[in-house]
N, C-alpha and C positions, 0 to 999 in steps of 0.2 A: 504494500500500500504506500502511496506517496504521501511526503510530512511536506505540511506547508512550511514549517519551521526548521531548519538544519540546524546541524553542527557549526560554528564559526559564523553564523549569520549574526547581523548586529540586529538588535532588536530594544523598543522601547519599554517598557511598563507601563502599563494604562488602567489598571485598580493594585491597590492594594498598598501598604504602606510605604512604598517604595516609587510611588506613580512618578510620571515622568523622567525616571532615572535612564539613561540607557548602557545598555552593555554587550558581551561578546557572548555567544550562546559556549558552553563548555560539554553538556553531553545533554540528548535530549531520551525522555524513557517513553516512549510510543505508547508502550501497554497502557500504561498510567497516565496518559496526559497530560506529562511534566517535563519540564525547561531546569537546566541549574544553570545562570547566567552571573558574567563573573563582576564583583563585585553589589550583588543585588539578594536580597532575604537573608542578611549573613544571622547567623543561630550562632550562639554561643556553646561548645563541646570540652567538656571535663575530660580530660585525658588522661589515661594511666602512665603511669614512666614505664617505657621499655627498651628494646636494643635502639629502635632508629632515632627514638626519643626518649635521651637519657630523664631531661627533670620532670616530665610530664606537664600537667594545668592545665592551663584554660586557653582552648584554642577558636578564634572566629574563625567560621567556613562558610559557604554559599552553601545555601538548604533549595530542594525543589522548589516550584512557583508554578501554578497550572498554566499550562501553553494558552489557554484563552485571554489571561492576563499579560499577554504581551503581545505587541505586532510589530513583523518585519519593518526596521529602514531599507528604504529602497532611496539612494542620490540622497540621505537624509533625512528624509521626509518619510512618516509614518505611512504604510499602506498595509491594504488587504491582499492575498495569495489568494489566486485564481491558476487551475489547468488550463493547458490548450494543447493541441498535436502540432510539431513543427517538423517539418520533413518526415514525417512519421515517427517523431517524440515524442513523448509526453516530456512538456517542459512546464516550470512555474515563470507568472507573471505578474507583475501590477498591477492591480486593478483600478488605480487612480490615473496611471500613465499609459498603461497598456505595452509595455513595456518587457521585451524576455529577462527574466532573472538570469536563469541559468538553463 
């Protein structure tokens, strides 16, 4: 199935306590519906000390964030993903520019 959202796409936030922030997508989980984009929902993680990390504590990371709360920059500019067929691709586009992403 094709994701409107990728990997390394820059994308805005548009609900949630973090709105209008924008960032680099870092892994996206399809089953779930979810975005971890960097720099955006960071959660606070208590850490045990181990070999890679001798003192352990308290570490900020980037937490999931449901892919409906965020939309593709495209040139910038916030837009919707829309399919189309291009030389017999299935390719994504803008749907504010009409425009081939990728």
């Amino acid at each position: 199935m094709a994701q409107k959202i990728k990997r390394n796409d820059m994308v805005k936030v548009i609900a949630g306590k973090d709105i209008d922030k924008e960032g680099k997508v870092l892994s996206v989980d399809a089953k779930n519906h979810k975005v971890v984009v960097e720099g955006i929902n960071m959660a606070t993680k208590h850490t045990k000390p181990s070999m890679q990390n001798q003192a352990g504590g308290i570490v900020q990371e980037e937490a999931a964030i449901d892919v409906s709360n965020v939309m593709l920059l495209h040139n910038g500019q916030p837009t919707r993903v829309g399919f189309k067929f291009v030389d017999g691709k299935k390719v994504r586009f803008a749907k504010s520019t009409g425009e081939v992403i990728d």
